[in-house]
VORO-92071 format. One record per atom (N, C-alpha, C, O): residue number from 0; residue in one letter; atom name; x, y, z. Coordinates in steps of 0.02 Angstrom, whole numbers, padded with zeros to 5 digits. Layout:
@resi: NUM; resn: a; name: CA; px: X; py: Y; pz: Z
...
***
This chain:
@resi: 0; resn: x; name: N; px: -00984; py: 01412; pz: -00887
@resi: 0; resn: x; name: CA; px: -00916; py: 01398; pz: -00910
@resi: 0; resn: x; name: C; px: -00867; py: 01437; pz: -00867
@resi: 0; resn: x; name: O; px: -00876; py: 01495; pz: -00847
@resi: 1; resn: x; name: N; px: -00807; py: 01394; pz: -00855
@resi: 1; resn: x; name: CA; px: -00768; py: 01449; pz: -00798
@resi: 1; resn: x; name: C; px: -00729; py: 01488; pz: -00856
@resi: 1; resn: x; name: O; px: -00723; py: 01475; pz: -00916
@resi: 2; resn: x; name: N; px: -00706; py: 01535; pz: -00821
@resi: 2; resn: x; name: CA; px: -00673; py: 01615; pz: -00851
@resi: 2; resn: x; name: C; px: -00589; py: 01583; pz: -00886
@resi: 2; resn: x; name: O; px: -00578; py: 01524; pz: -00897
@resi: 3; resn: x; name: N; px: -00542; py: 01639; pz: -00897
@resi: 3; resn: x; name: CA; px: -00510; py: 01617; pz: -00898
@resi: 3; resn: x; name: C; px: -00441; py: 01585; pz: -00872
@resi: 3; resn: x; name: O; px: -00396; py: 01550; pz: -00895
@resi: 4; resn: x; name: N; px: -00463; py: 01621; pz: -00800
@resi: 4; resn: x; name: CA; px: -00429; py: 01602; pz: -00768
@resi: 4; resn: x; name: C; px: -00422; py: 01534; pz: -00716
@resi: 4; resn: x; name: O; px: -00375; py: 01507; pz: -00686
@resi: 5; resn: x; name: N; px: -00505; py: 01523; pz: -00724
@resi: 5; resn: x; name: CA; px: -00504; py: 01467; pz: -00693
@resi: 5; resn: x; name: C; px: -00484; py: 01402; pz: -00750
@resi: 5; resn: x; name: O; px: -00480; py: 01343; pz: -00732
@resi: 6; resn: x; name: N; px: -00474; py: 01421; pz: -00810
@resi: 6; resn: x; name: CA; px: -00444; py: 01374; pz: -00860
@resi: 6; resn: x; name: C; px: -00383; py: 01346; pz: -00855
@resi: 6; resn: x; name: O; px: -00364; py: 01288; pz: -00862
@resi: 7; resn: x; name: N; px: -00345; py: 01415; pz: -00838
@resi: 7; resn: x; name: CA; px: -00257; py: 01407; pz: -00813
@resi: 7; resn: x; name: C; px: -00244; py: 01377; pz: -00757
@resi: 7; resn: x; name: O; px: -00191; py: 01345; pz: -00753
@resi: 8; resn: x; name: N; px: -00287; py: 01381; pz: -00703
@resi: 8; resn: x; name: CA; px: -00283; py: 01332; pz: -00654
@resi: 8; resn: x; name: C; px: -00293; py: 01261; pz: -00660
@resi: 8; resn: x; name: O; px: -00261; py: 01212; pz: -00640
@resi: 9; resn: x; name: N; px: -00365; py: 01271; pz: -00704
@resi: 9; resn: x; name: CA; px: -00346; py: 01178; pz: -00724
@resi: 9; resn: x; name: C; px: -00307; py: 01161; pz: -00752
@resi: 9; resn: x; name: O; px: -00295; py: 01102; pz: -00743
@resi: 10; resn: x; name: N; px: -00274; py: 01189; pz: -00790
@resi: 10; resn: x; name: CA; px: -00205; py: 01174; pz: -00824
@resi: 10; resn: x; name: C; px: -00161; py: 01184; pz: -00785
@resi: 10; resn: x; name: O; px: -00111; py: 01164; pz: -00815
@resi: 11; resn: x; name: N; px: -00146; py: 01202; pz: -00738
@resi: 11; resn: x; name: CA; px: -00102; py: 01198; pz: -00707
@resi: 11; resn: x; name: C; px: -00106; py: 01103; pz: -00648
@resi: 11; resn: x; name: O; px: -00073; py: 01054; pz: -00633
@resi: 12; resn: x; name: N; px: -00164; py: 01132; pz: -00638
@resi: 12; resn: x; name: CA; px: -00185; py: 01043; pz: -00588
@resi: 12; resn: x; name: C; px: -00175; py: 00979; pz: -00635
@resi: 12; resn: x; name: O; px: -00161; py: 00926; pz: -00608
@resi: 13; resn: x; name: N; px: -00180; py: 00982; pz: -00704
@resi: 13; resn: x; name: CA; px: -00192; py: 00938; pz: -00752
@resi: 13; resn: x; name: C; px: -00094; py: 00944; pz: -00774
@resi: 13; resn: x; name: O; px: -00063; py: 00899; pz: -00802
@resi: 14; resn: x; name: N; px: -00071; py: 00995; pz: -00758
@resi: 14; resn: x; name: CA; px: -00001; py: 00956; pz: -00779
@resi: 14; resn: x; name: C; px: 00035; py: 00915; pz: -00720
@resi: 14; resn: x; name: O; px: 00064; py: 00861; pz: -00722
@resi: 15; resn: x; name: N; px: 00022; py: 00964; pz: -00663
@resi: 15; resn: x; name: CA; px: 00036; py: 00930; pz: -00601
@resi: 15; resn: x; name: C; px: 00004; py: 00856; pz: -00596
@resi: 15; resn: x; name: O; px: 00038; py: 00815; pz: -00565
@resi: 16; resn: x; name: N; px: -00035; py: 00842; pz: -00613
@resi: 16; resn: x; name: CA; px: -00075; py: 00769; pz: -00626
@resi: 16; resn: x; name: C; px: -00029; py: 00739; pz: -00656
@resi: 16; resn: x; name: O; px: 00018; py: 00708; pz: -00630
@resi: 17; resn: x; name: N; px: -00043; py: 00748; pz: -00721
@resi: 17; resn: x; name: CA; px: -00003; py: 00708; pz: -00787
@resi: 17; resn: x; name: C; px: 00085; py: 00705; pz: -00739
@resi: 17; resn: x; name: O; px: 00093; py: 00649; pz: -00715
@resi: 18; resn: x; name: N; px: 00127; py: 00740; pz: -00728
@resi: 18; resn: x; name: CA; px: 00180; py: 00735; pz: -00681
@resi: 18; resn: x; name: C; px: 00190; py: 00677; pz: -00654
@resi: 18; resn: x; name: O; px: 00240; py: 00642; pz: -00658
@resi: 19; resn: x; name: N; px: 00133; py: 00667; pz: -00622
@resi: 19; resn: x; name: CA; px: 00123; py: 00627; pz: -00558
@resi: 19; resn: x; name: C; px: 00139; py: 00547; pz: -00597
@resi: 19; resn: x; name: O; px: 00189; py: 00512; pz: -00592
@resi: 20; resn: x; name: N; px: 00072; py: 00533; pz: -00637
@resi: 20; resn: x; name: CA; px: 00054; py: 00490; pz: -00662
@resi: 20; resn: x; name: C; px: 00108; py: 00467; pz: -00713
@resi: 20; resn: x; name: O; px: 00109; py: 00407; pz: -00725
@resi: 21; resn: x; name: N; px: 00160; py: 00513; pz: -00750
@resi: 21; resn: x; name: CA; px: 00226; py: 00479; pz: -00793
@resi: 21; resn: x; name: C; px: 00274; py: 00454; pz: -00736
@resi: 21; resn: x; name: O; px: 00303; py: 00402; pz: -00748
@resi: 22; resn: x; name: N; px: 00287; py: 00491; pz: -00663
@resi: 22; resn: x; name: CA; px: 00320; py: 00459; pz: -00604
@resi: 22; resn: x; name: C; px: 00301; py: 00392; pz: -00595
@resi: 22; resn: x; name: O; px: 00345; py: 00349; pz: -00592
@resi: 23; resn: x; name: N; px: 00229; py: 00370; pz: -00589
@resi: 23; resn: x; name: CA; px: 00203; py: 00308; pz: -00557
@resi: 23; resn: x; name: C; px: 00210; py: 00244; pz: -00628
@resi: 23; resn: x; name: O; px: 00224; py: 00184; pz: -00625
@resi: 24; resn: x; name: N; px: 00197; py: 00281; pz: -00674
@resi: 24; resn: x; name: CA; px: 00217; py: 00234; pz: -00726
@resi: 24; resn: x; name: C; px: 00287; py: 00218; pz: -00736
@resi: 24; resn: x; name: O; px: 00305; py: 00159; pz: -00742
@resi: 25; resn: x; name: N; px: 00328; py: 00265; pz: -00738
@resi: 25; resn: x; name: CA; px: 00402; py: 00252; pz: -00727
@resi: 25; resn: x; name: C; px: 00421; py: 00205; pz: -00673
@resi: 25; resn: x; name: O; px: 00439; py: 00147; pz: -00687
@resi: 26; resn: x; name: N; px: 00419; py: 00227; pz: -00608
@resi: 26; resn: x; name: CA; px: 00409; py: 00170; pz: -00576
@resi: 26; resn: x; name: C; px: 00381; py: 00081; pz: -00585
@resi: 26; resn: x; name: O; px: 00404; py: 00028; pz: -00563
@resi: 27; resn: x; name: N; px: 00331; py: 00095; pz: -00620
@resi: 27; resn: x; name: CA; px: 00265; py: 00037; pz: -00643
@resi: 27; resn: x; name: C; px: 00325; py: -00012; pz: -00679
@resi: 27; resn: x; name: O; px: 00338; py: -00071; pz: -00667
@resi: 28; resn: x; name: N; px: 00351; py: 00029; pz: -00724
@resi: 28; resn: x; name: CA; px: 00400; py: -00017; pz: -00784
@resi: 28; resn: x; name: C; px: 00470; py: -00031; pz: -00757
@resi: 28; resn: x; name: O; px: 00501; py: -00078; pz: -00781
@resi: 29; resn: x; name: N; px: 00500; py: 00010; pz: -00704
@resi: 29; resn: x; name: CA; px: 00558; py: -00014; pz: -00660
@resi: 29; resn: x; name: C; px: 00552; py: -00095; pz: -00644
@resi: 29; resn: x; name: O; px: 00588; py: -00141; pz: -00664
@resi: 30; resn: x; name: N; px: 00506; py: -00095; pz: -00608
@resi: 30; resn: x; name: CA; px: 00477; py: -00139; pz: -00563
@resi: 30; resn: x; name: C; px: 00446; py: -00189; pz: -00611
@resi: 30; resn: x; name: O; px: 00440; py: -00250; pz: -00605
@resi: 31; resn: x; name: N; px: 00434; py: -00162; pz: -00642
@resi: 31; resn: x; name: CA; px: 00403; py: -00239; pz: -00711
@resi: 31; resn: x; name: C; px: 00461; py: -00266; pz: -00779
@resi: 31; resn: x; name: O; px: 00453; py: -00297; pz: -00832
@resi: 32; resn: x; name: N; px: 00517; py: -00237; pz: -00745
@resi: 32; resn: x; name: CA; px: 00568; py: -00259; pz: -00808
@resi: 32; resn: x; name: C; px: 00588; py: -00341; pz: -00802
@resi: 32; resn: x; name: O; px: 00619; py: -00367; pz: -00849
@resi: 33; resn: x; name: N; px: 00572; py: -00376; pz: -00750
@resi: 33; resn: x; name: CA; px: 00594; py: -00467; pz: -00766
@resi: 33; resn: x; name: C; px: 00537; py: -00493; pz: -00759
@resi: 33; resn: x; name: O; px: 00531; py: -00546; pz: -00728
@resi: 34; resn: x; name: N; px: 00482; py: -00460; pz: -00790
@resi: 34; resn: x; name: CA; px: 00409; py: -00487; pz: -00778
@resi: 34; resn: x; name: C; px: 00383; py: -00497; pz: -00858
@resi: 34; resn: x; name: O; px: 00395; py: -00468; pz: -00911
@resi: 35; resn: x; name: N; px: 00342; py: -00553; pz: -00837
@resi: 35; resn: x; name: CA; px: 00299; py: -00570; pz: -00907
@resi: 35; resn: x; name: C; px: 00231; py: -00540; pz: -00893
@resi: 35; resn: x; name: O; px: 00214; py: -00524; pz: -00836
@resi: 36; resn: x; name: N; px: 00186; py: -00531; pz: -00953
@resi: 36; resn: x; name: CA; px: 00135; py: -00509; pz: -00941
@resi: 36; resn: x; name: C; px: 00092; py: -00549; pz: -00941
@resi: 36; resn: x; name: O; px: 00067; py: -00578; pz: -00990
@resi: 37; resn: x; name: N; px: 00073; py: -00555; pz: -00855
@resi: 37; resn: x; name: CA; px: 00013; py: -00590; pz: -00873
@resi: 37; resn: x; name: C; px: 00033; py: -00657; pz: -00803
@resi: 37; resn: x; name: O; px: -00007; py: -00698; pz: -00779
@resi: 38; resn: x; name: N; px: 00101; py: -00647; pz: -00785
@resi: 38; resn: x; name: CA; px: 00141; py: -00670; pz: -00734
@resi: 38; resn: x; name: C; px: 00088; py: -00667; pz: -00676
@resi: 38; resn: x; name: O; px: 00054; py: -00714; pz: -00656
@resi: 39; resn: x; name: N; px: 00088; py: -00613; pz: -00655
@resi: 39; resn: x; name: CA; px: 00052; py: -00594; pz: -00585
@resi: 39; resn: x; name: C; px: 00001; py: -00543; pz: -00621
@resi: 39; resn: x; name: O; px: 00014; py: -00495; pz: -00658
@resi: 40; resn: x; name: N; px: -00060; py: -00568; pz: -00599
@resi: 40; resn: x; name: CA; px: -00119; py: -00537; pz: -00620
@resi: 40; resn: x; name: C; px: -00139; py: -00477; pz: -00592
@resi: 40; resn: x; name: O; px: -00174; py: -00439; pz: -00626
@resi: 41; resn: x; name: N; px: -00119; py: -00459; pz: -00523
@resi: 41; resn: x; name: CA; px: -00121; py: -00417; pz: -00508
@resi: 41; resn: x; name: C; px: -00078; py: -00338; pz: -00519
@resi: 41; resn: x; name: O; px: -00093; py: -00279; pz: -00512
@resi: 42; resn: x; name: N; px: -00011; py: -00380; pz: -00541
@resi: 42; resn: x; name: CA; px: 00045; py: -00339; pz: -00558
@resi: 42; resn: x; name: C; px: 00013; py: -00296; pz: -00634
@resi: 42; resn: x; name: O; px: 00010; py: -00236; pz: -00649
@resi: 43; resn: x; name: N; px: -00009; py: -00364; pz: -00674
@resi: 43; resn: x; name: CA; px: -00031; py: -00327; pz: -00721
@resi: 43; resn: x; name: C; px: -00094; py: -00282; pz: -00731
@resi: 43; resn: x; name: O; px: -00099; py: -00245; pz: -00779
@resi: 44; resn: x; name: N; px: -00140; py: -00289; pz: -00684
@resi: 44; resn: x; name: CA; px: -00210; py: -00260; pz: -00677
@resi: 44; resn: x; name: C; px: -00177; py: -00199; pz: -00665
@resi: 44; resn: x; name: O; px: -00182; py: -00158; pz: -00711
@resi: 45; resn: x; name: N; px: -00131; py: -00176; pz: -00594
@resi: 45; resn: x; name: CA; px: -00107; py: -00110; pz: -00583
@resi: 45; resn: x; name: C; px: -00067; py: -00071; pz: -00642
@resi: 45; resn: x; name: O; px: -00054; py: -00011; pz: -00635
@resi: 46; resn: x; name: N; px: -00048; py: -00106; pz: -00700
@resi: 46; resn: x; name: CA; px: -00010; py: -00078; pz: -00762
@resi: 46; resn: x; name: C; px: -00061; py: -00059; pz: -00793
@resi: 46; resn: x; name: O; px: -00068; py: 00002; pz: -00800
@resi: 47; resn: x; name: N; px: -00109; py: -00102; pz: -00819
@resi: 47; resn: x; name: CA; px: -00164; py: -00062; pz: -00859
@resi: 47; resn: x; name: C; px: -00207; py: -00017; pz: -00829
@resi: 47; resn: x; name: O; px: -00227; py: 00026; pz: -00869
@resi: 48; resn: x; name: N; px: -00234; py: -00009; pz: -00756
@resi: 48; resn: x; name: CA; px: -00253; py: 00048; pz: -00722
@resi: 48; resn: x; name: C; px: -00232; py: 00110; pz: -00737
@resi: 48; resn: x; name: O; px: -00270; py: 00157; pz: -00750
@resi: 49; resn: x; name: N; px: -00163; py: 00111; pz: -00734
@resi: 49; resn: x; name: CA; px: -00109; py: 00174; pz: -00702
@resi: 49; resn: x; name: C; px: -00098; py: 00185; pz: -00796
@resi: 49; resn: x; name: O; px: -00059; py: 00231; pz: -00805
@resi: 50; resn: x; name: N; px: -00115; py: 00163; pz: -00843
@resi: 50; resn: x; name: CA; px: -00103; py: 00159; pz: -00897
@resi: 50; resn: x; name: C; px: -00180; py: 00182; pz: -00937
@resi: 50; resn: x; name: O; px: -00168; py: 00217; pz: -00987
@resi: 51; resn: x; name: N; px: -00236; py: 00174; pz: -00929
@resi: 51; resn: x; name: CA; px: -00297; py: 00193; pz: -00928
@resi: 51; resn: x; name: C; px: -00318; py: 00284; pz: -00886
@resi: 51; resn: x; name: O; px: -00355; py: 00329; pz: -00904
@resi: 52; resn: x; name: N; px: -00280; py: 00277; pz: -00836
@resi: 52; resn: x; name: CA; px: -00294; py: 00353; pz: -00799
@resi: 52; resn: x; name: C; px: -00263; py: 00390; pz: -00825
@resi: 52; resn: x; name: O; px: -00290; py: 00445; pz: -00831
@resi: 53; resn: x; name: N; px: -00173; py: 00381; pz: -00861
@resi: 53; resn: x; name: CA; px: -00129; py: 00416; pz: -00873
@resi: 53; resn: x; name: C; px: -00159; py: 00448; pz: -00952
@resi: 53; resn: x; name: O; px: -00145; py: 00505; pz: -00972
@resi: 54; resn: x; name: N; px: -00208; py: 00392; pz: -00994
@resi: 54; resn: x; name: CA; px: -00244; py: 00405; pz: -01053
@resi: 54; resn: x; name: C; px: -00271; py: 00486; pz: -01046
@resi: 54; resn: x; name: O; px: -00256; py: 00538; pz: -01074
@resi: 55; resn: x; name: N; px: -00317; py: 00467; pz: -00995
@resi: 55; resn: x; name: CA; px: -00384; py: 00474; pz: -00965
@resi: 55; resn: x; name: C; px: -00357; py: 00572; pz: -00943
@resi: 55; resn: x; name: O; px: -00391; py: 00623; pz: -00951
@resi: 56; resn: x; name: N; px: -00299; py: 00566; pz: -00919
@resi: 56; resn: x; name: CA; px: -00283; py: 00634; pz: -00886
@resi: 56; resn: x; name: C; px: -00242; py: 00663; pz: -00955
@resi: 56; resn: x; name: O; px: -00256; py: 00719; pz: -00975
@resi: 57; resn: x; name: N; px: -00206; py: 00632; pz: -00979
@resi: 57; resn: x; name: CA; px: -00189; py: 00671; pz: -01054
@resi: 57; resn: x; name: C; px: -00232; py: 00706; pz: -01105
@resi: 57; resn: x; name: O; px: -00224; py: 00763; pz: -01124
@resi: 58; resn: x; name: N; px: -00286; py: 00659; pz: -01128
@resi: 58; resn: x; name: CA; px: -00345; py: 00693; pz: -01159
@resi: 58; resn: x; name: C; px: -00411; py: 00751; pz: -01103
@resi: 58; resn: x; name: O; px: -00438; py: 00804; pz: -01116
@resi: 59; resn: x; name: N; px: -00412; py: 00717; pz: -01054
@resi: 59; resn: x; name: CA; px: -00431; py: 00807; pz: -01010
@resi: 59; resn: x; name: C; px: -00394; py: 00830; pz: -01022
@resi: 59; resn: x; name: O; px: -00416; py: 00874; pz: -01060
@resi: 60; resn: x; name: N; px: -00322; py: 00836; pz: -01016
@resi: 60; resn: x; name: CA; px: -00286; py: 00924; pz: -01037
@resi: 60; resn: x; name: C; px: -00297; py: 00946; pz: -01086
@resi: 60; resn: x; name: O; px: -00311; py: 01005; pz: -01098
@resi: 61; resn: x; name: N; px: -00291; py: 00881; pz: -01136
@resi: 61; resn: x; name: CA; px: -00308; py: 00925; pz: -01212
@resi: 61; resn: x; name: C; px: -00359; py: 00957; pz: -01204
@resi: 61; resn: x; name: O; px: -00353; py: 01016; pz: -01220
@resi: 62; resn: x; name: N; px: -00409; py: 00940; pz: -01184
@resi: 62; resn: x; name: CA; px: -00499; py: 00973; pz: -01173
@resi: 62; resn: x; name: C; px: -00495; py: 01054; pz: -01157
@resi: 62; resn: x; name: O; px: -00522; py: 01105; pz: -01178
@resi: 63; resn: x; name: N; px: -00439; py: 01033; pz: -01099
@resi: 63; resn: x; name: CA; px: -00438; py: 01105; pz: -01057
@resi: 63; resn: x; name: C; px: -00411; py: 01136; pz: -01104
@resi: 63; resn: x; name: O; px: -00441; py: 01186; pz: -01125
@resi: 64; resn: x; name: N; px: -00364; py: 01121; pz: -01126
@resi: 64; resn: x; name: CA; px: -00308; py: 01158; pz: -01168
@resi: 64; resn: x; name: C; px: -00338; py: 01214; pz: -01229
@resi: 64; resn: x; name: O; px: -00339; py: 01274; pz: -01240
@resi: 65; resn: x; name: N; px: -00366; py: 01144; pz: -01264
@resi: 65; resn: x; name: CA; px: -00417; py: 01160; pz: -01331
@resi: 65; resn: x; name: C; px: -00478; py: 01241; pz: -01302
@resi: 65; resn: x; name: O; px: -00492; py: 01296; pz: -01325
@resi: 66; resn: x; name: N; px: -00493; py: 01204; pz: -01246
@resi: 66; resn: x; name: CA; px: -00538; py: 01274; pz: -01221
@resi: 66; resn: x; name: C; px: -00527; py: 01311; pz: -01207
@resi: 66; resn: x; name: O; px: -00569; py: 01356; pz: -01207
@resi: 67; resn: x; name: N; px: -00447; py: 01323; pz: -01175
@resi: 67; resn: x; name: CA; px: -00427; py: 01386; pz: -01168
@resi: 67; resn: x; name: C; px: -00389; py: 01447; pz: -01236
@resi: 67; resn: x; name: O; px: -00378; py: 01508; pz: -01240
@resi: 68; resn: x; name: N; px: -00377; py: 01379; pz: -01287
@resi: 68; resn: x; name: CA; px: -00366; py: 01429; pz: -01347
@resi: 68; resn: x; name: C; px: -00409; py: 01452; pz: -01373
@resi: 68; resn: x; name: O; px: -00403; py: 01508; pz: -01398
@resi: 69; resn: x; name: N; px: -00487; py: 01406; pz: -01379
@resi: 69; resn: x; name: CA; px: -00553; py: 01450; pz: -01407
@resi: 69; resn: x; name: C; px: -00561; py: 01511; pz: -01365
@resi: 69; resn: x; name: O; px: -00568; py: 01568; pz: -01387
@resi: 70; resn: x; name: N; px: -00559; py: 01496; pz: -01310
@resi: 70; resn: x; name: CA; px: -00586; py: 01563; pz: -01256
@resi: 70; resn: x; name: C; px: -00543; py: 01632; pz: -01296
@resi: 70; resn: x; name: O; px: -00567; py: 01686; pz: -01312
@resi: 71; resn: x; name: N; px: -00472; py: 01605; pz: -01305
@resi: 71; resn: x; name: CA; px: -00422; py: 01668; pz: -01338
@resi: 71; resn: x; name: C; px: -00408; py: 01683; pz: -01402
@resi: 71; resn: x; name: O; px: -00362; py: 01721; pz: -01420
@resi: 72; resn: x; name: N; px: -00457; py: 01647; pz: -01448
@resi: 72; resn: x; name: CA; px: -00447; py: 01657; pz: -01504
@resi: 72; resn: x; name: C; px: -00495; py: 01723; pz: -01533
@resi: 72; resn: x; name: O; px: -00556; py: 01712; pz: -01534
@resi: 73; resn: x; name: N; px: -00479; py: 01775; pz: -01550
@resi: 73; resn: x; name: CA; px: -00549; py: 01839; pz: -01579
@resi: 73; resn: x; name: C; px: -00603; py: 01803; pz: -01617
@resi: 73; resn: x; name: O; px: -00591; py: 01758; pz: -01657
@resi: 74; resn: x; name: N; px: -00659; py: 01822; pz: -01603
@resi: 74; resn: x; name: CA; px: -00736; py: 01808; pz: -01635
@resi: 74; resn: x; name: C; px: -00717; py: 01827; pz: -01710
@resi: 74; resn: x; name: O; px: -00662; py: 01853; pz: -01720
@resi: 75; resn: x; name: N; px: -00742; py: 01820; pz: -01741
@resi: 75; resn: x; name: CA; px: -00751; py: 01847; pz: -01811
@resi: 75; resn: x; name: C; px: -00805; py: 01842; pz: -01849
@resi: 75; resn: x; name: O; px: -00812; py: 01789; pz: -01880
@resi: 76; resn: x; name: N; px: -00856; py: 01895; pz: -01856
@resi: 76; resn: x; name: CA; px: -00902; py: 01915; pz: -01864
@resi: 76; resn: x; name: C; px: -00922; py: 01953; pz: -01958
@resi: 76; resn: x; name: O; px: -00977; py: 01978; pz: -01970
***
């Protein structure tokens, strides 16, 4: 299991991620505002992708997250 510092780093890579991925979706929905779904198949394949990863990287942080408060929470014995 990494320490705890290597926790804060993934949390740090995992917000920088998540960042990334609300940019590309923002973009995603710019660009899809006079579109139907389902219009261009491809248009829409790249919405549910970028919409599946953005899932996908939110619940890893929680993971990380969740593990870095157990790591800091006192034992109790």
């Amino acid at each position: 299991m990494p320490d705890e510092s290597g926790l804060t780093d993934r949390l740090k890579l995992d917000a920088i991620t998540n960042g990334l991925l609300v940019v590309a979706l923002a973009l995603y929905f710019f660009f899809a505002r006079g579109q139907q779904v389902g219009d261009d198949l491809t248009f829409t394949a790249l919405g549910a992708t970028l919409m599946v990863f953005a899932t996908f990287a939110v619940l890893h942080t929680a993971q990380d997250l969740i593990g870095l408060v157990a790591r800091r929470r006192p034992t109790q014995c």
